[in-house]
C-alpha positions, 0 to 999 in steps of 0.5 A: 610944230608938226601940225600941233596949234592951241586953237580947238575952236570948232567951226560953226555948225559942226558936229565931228570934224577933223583937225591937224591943229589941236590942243597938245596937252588936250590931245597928250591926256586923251592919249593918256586915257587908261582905256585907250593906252591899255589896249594898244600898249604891252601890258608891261609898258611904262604907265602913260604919264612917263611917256614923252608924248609931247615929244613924239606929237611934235616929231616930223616924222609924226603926223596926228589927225584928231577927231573933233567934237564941236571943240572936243577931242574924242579920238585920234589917227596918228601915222609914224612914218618909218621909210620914206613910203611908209608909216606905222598907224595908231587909232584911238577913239573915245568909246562913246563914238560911234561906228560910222564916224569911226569908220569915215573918220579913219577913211578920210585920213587914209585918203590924206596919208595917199594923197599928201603924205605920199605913202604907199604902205601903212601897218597897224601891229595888233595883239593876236586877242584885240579882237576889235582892232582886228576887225576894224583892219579888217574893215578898212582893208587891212590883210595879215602879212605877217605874225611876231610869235609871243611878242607882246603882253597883252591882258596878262598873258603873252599873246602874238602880235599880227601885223596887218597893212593896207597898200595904197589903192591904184589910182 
């Protein structure tokens, strides 16, 4: 089941943790929140609620780390492997997290896709306006490759979309 369980107990004592089991419906709805899903997708896309996420949480290629509160989730990096080598990478965090569990959080699954996953390669596409998403590539190492010319409707307009990727460090 890709990683996907109904147990979200949170182990005693612990503030935010990760999870690769989670509750699928739980972990559908935060995806689902309109703050979340507004900034990553055309403003033209399908509305949250049409979309198979159940479907996609569950594919093989699809593996989602949640971010844990006690037993709350409050955020997400997911990894949708593209080549054997390679996979596209989402995040999404409630905004009330804060900072440095967004960044340790988001480093801690970097590490897990090198070392378990066996990537050498993960991209983020960004809309050329999503000044935050920008600097939190930025943050982790992520460098501009490449820029898709008027490719996405973001925030009313049609804005660029920058594809930002991070190489596995030599170990």
């Amino acid at each position: 089941m890709a990683g996907v369980e109904q147990s979200t107990d949170a182990p005693a004592g612990r503030g935010f943790w990760p999870s690769e089991t989670f509750d699928l419906p739980a972990m559908c709805a935060f995806m689902r929140r309109p703050d979340l899903y507004a900034s990553t997708y055309d403003s033209m896309a399908p509305a949250p609620e049409q979309l198979d996420l159940e479907g996609h949480l569950l594919k093989a290629e699809v593996w989602t780390l949640a971010a844990m509160w006690q037993s709350h989730i409050v955020g997400y990096v997911q990894f949708n492997r593209r080549t054997s080598v390679a996979a596209e990478v989402t995040t999404g965090f409630h905004p009330q997290v804060p900072g440095v569990a967004k960044k340790a959080f988001g480093a801690y699954a970097l590490a897990k896709a090198w070392r378990e996953l066996g990537l050498l390669t993960v991209w983020a596409l960004i809309p050329s306006d999503h000044r935050k998403a920008r600097l939190a590539a930025r943050v982790y190492g992520f460098e501009v490759e490449g820029r898709l010319r008027q490719a996405i409707v973001h925030d009313g307009a049609v804005r660029d979309v920058l594809v930002y990727a991070l190489h596995r460090p030599e170990v």
